[in-house]
DRENPA-250605 format. One record per residue (C-alpha): residue in three letters; x negated, y, z; residue number from 1. Coordinates in steps of 0.02 Angstrom, whole numbers, always signed. Example, Ala and Ser with C-alpha at 12.3 -4.5 7.8 and 13.67 -1.06 7.14 Angstrom:
{r->Ala; X->-615; Y->-225; Z->+390; k->1}
{r->Ser; X->-684; Y->-53; Z->+357; k->2}
***
This chain:
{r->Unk; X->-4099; Y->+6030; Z->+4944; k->1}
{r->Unk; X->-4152; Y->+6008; Z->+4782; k->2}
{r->Unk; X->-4251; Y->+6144; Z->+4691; k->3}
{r->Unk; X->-4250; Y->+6117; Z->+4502; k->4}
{r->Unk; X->-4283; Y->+6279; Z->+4449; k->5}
{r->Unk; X->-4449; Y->+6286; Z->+4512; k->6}
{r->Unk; X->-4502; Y->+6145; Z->+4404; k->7}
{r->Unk; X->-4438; Y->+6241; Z->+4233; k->8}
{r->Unk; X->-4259; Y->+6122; Z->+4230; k->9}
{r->Unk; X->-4079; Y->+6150; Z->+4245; k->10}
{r->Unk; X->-3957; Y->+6015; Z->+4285; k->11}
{r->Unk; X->-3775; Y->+5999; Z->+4255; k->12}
{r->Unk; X->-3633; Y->+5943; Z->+4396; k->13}
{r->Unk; X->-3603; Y->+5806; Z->+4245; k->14}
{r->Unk; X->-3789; Y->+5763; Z->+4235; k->15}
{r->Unk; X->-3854; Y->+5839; Z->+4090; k->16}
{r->Unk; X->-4023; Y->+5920; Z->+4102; k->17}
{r->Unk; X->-4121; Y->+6100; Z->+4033; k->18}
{r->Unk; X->-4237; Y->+6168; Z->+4035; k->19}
{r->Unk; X->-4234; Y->+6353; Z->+4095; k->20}
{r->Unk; X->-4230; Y->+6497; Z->+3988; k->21}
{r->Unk; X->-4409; Y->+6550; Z->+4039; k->22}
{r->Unk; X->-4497; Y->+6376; Z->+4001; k->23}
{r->Unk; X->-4398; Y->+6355; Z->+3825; k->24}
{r->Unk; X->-4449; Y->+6521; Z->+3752; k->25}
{r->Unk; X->-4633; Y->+6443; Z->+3776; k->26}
{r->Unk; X->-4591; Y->+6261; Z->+3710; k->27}
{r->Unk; X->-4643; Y->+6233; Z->+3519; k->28}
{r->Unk; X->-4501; Y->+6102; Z->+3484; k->29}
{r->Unk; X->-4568; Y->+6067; Z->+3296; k->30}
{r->Unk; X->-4597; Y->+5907; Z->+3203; k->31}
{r->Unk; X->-4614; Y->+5775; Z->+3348; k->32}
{r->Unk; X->-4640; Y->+5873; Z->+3506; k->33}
{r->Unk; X->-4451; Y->+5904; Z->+3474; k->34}
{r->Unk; X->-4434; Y->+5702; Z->+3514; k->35}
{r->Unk; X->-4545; Y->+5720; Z->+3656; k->36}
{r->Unk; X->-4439; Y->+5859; Z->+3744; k->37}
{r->Unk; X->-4269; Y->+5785; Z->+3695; k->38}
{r->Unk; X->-4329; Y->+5628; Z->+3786; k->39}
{r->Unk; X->-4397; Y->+5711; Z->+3939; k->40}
{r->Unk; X->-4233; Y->+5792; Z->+3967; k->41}
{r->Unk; X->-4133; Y->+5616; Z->+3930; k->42}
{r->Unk; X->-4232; Y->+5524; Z->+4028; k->43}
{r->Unk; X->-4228; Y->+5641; Z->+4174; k->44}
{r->Unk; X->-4045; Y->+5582; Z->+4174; k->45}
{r->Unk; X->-4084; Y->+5419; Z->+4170; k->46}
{r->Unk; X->-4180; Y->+5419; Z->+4321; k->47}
{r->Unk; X->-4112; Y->+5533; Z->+4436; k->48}
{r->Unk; X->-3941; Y->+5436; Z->+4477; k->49}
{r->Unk; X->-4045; Y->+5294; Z->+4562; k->50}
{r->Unk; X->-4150; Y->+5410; Z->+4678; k->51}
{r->Unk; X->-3990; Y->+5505; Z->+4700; k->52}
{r->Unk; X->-3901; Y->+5348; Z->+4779; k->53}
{r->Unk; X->-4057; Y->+5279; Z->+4852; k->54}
{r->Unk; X->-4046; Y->+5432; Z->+4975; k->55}
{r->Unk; X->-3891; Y->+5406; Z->+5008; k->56}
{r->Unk; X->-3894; Y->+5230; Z->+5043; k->57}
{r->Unk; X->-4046; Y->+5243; Z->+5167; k->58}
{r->Unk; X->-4153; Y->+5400; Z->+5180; k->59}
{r->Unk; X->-4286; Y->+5320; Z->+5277; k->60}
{r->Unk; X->-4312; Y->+5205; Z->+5143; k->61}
{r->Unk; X->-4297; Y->+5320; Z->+5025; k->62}
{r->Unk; X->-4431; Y->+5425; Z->+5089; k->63}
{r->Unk; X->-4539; Y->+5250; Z->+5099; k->64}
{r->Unk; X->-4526; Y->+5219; Z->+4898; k->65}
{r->Unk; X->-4579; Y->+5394; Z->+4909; k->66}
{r->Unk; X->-4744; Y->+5408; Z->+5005; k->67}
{r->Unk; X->-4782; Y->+5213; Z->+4940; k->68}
{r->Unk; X->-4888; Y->+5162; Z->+5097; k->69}
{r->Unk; X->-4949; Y->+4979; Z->+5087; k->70}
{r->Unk; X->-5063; Y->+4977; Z->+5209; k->71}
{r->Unk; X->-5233; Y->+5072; Z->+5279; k->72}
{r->Unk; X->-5319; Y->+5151; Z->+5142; k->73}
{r->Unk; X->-5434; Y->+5305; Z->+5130; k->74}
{r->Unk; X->-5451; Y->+5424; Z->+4999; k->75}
{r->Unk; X->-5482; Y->+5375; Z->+4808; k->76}
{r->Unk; X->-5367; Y->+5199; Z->+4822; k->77}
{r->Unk; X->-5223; Y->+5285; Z->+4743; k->78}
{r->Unk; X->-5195; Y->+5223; Z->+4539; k->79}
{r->Unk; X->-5024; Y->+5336; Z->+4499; k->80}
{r->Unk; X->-5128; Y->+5485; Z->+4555; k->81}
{r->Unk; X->-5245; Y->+5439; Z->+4474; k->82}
{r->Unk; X->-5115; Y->+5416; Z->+4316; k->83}
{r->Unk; X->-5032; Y->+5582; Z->+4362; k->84}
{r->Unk; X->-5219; Y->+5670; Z->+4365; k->85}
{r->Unk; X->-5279; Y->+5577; Z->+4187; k->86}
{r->Unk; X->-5151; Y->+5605; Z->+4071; k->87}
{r->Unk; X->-5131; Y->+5783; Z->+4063; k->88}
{r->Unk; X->-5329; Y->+5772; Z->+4057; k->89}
{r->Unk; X->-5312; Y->+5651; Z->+3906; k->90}
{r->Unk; X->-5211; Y->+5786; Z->+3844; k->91}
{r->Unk; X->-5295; Y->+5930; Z->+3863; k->92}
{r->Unk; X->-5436; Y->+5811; Z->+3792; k->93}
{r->Unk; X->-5329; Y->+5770; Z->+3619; k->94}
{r->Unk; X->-5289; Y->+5955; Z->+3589; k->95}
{r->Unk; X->-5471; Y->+5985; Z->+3549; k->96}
{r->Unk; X->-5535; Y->+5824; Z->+3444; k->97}
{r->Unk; X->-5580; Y->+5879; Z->+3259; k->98}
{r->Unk; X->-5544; Y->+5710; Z->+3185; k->99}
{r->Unk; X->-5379; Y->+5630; Z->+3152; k->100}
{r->Unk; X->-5453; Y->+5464; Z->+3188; k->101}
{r->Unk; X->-5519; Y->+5510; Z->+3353; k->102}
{r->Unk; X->-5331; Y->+5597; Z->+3391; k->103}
{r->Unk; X->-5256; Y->+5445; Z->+3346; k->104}
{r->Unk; X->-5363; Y->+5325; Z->+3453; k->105}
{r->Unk; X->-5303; Y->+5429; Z->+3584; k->106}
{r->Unk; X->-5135; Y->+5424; Z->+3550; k->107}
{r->Unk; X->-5143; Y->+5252; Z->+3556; k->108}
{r->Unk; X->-5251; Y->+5231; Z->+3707; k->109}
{r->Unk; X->-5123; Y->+5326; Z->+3791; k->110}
{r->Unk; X->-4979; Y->+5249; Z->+3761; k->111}
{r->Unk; X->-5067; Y->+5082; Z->+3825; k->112}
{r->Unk; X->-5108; Y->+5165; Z->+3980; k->113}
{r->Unk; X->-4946; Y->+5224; Z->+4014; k->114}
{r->Unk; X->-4831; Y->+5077; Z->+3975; k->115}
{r->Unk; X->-4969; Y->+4967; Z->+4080; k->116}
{r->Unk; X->-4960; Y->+5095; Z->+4215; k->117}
{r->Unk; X->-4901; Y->+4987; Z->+4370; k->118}
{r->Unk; X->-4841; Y->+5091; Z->+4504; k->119}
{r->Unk; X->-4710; Y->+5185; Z->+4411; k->120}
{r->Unk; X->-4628; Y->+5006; Z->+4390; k->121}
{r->Unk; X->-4651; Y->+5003; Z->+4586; k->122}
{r->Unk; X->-4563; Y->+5165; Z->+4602; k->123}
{r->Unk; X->-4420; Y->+5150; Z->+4483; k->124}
{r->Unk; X->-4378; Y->+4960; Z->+4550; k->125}
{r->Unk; X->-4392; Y->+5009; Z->+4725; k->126}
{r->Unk; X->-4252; Y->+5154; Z->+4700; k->127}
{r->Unk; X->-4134; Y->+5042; Z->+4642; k->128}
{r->Unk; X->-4166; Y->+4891; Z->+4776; k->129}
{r->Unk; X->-4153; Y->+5048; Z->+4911; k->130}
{r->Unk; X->-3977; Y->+5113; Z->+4812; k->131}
{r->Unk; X->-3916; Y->+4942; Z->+4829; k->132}
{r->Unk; X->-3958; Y->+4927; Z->+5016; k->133}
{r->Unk; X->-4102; Y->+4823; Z->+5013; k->134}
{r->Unk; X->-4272; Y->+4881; Z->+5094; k->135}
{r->Unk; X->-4417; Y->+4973; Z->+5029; k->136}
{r->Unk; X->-4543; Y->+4816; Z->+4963; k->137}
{r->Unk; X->-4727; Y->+4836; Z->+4952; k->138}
{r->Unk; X->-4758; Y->+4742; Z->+4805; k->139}
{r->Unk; X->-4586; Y->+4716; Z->+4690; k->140}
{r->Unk; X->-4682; Y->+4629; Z->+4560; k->141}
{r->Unk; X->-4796; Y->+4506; Z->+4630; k->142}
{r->Unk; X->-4914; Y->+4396; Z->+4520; k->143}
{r->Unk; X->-4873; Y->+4253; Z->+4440; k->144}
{r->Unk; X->-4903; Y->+4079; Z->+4513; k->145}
{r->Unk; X->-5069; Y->+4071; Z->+4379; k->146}
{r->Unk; X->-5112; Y->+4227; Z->+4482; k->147}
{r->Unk; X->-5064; Y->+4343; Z->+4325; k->148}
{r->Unk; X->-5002; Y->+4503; Z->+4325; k->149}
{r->Unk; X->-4831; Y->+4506; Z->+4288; k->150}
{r->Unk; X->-4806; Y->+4601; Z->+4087; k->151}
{r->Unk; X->-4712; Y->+4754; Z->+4077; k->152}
{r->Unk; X->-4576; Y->+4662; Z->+3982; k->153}
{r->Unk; X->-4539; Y->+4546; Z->+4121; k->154}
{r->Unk; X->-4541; Y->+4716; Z->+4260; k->155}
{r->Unk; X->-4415; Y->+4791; Z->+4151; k->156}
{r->Unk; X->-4319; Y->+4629; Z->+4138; k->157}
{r->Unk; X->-4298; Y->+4641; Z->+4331; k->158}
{r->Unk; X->-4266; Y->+4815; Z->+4353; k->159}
{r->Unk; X->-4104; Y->+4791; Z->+4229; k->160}
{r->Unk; X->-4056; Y->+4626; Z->+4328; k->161}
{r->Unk; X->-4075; Y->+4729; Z->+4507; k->162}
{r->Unk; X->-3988; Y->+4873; Z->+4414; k->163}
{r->Unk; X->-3812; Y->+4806; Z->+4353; k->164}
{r->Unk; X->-3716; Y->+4798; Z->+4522; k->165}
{r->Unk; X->-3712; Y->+4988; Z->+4544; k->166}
{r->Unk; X->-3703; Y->+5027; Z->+4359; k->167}
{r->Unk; X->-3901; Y->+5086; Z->+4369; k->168}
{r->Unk; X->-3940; Y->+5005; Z->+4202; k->169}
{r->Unk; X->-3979; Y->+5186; Z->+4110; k->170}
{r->Unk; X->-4126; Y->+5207; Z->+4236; k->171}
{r->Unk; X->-4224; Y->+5058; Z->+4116; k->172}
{r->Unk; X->-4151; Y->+5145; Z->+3963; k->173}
{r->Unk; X->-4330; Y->+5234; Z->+3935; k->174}
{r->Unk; X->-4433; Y->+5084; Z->+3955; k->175}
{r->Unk; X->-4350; Y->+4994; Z->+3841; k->176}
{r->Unk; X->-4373; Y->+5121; Z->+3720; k->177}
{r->Unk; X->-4556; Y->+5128; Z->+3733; k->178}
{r->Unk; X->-4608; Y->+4958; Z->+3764; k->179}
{r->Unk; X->-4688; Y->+4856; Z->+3632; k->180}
{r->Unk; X->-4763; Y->+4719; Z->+3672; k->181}
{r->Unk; X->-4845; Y->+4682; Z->+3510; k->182}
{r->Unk; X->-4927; Y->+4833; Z->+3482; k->183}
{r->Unk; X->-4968; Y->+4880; Z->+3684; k->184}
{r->Unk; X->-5086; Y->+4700; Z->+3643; k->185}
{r->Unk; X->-5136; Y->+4764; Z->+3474; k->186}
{r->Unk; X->-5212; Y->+4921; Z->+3568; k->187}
{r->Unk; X->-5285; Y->+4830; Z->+3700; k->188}
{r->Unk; X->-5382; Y->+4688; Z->+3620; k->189}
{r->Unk; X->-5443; Y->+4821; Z->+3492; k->190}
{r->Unk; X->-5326; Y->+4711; Z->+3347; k->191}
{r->Unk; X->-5277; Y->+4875; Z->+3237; k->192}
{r->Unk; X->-5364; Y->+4970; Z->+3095; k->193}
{r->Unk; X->-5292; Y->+5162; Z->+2994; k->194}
{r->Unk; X->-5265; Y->+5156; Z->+2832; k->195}
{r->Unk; X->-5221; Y->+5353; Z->+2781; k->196}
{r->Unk; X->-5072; Y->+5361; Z->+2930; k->197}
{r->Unk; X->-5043; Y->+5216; Z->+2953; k->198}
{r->Unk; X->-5065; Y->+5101; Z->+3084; k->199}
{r->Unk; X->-5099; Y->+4913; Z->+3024; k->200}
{r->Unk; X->-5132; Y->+4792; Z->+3178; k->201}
{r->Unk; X->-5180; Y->+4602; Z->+3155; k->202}
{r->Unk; X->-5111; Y->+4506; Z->+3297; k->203}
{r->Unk; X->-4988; Y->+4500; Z->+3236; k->204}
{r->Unk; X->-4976; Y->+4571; Z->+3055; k->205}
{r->Unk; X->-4867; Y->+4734; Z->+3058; k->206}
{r->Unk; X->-4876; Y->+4867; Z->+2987; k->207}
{r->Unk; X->-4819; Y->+5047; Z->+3102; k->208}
{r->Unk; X->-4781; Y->+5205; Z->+3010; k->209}
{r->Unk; X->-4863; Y->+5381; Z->+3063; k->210}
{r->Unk; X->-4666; Y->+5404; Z->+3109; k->211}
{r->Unk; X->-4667; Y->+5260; Z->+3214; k->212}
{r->Unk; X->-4824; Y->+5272; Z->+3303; k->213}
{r->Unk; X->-4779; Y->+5464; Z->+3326; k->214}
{r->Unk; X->-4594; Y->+5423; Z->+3390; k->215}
{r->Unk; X->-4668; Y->+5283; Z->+3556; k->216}
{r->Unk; X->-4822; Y->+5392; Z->+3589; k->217}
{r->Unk; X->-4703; Y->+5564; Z->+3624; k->218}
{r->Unk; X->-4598; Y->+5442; Z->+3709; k->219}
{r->Unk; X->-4720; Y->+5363; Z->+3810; k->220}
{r->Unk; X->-4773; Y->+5544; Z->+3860; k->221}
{r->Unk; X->-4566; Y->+5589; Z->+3904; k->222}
{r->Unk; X->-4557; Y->+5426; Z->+4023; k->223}
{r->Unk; X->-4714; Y->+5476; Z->+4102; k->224}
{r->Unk; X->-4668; Y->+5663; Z->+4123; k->225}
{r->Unk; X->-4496; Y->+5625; Z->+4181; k->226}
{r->Unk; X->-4516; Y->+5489; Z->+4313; k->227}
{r->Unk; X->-4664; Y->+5611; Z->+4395; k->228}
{r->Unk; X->-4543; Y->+5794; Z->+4395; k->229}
{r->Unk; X->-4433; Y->+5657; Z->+4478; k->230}
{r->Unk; X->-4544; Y->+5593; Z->+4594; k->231}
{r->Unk; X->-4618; Y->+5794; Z->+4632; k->232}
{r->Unk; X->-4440; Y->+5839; Z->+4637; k->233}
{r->Unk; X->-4385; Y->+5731; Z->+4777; k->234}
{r->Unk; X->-4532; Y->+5744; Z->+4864; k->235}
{r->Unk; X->-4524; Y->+5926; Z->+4887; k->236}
{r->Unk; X->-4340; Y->+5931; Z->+4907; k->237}
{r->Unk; X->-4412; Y->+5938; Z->+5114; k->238}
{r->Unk; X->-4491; Y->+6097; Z->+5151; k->239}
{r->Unk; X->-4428; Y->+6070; Z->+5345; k->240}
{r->Unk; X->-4437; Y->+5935; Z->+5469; k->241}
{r->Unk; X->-4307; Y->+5843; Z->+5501; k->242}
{r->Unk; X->-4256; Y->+5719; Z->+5589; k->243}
{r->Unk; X->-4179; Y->+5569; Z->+5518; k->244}
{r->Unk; X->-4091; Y->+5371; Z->+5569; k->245}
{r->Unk; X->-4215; Y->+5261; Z->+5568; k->246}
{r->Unk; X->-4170; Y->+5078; Z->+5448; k->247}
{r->Unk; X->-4092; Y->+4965; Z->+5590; k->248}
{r->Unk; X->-4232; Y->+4833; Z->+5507; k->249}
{r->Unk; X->-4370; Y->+4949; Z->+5554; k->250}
{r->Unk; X->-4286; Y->+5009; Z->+5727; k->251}
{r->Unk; X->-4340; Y->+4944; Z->+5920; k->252}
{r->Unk; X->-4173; Y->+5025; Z->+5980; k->253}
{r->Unk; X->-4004; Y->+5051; Z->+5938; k->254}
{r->Unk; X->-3967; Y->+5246; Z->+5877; k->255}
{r->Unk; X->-4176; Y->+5250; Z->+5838; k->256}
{r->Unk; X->-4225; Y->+5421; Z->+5752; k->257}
{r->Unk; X->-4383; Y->+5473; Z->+5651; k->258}
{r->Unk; X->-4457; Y->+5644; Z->+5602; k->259}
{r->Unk; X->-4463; Y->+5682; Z->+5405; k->260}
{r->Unk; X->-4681; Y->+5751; Z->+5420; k->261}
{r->Unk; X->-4684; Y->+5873; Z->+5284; k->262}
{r->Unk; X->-4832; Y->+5990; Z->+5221; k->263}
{r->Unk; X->-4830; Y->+6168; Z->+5190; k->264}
{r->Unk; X->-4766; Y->+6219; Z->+4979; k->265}
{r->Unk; X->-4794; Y->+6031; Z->+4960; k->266}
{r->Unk; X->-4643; Y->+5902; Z->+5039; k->267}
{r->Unk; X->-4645; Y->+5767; Z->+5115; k->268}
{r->Unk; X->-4795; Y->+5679; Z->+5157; k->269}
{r->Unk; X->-4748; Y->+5549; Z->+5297; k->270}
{r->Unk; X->-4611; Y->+5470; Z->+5433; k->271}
{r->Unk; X->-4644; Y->+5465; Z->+5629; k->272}
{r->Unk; X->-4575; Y->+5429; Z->+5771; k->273}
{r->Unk; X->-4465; Y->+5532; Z->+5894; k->274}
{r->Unk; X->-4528; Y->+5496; Z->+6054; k->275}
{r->Unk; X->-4533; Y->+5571; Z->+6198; k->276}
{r->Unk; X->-4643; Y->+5467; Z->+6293; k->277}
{r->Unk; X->-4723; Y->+5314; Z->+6291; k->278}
{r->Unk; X->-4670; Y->+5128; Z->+6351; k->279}
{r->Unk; X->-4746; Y->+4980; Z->+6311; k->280}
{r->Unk; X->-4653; Y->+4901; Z->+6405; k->281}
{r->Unk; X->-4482; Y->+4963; Z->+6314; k->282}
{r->Unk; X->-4575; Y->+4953; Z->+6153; k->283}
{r->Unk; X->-4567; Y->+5134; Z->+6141; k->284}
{r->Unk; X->-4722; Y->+5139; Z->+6060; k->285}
{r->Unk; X->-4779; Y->+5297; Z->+5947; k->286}
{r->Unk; X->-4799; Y->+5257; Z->+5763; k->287}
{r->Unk; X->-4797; Y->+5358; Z->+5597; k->288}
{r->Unk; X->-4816; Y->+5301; Z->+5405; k->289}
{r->Unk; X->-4895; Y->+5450; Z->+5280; k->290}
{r->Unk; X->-5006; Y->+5498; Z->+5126; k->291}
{r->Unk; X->-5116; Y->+5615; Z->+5256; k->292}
{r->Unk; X->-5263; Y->+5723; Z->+5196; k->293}
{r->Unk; X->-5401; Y->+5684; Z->+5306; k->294}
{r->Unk; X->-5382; Y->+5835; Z->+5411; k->295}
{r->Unk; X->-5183; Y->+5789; Z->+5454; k->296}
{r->Unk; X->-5262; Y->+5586; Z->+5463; k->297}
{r->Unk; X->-5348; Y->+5626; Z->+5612; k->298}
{r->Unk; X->-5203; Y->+5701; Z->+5734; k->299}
{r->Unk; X->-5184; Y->+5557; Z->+5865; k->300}
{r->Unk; X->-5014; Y->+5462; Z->+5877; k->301}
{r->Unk; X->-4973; Y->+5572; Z->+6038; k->302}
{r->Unk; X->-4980; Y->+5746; Z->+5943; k->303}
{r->Unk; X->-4804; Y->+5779; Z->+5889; k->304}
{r->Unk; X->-4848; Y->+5877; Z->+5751; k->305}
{r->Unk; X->-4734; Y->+5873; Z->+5603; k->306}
{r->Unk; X->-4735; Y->+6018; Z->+5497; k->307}
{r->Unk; X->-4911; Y->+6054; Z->+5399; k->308}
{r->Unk; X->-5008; Y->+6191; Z->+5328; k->309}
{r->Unk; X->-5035; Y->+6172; Z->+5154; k->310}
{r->Unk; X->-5199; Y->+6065; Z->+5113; k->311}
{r->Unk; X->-5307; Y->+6062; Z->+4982; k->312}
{r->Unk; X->-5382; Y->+5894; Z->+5020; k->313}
{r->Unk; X->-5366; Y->+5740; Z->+4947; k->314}
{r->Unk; X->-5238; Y->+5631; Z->+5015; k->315}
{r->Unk; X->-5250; Y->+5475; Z->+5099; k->316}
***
């Protein structure tokens, strides 16, 4: 069951999201922070209606977009942690630089991070493959045949294309409103200069308005906040175990289950197998998939352990 409350929102039967009355008497929504929190709350409703259906579809796949295992990693391999750890640092960071040129090199530096960002591209494309009964992919967005990465523009390009058959095509609506590919290049080859409030880049010769520059940087921020109080939202939407079907393309058997793993005031933190004994022979052989801190990593496949204690450990 969804909690929204206890991230500071309220959401509508028709979709429309608040924020409750305790976290708006503490919101300043003057100048442009009133952009920024009108777009968190729109693009919240752009992106819940795609992990809505993707649960519905297939809630073991689901839960895999969720814990976005791609393999055997250890601690410190995880970028969008990273992300979600660095930008409210950055933040904290802008709040307390006494020059407007260092503030807006920040700004700016920020919004390049964010729009580069890969895994929220992961995320958001994932959802809708998993809504349209596809499978959980490891890598939606692989490089180019020069051995590129793939822009942002052409990532949001497939995530409309994937999104039209179920009418999904609002869940791109906030990329498309901050991505600029001019300027994201601008920032990152270090091709823009101030003059007064303005920002004049070179590559190509434009010209972007304090307005402007204000308007995709709060933006940037709202697609950034959104997508993660929809990611935390899901993801702690299991405070029990539970078991679940397992996708027939995963399965060994016919009617195959899997426990929902899920750590204490946290969520869900991995899938494993229902077993009651082991068969190599029947391929009933024990398995699970997770984002473990290193104290949960090290339970062996034959503990059946699948509720937590909260950790304060670093996942892996």
């Amino acid at each position: 069951m969804q909690n929204f409350e206890k991230f500071g929102l309220l959401k509508r039967d028709d979709g429309v999201w608040s924020f409750t009355e305790e976290v708006r008497s503490k919101l300043d929504d003057t100048g442009f922070k009133k952009i920024y929190l009108d777009s968190v709350l729109k693009y919240l409703g752009c992106f819940y209606p795609a992990f809505e259906k993707a649960k519905a579809s297939s809630e073991f796949e689901f839960i895999l977009s969720l814990l976005r295992v791609r393999g055997l990693q250890d601690a410190g391999w995880d970028p969008y942690e990273t992300t979600l750890q660095m930008i409210p640092a950055m933040m904290s960071l802008h709040e307390k630089v006494e020059t407007y040129e260092a503030e807006r090199h920040l700004q700016l530096w920020l919004y390049g991070h964010i729009v580069e960002a890969s895994e929220p591209y992961e995320i958001l494309m994932n959802m809708v493959r998993v809504a349209r009964g596809l499978r959980f992919k490891t890598h939606c967005f692989p490089p180019k045949k020069n051995g590129a990465p793939q822009s942002p523009g052409d990532k949001i390009r497939q995530i409309r294309h994937e999104s039209v058959p179920l009418d999904l095509t609002a869940i791109v609506t906030p990329l498309e409103e901050v991505w600029n590919r001019e300027l994201r290049n601008a920032i990152f080859h270090s091709d823009y200069s101030f003059s007064g409030k303005e920002v004049r880049t070179t590559r190509p010769l434009a010209i972007y308005s304090n307005e402007q520059i204000m308007t995709y940087v709060n933006k940037a921020l709202a697609y950034h906040d959104a997508l993660e109080k929809i990611y935390r939202i899901n993801i702690a939407s299991y405070q029990e175990p539970k078991l679940i079907d397992v996708h027939p393309g995963f399965a060994r058997r016919a009617g195959e289950k899997a426990w929902v793993m899920v750590r204490e005031n946290y969520g869900v933190i991995g899938l494993r197998d229902s077993l009651e004994h082991h068969d190599e022979a029947k391929e009933l052989i024990p398995w699970k998939i997770g984002r473990f801190s290193l104290e949960e990593f090290k339970i062996h496949l034959s503990d059946k352990t699948v509720f937590f204690p909260a950790s304060k450990e670093s996942s892996k």
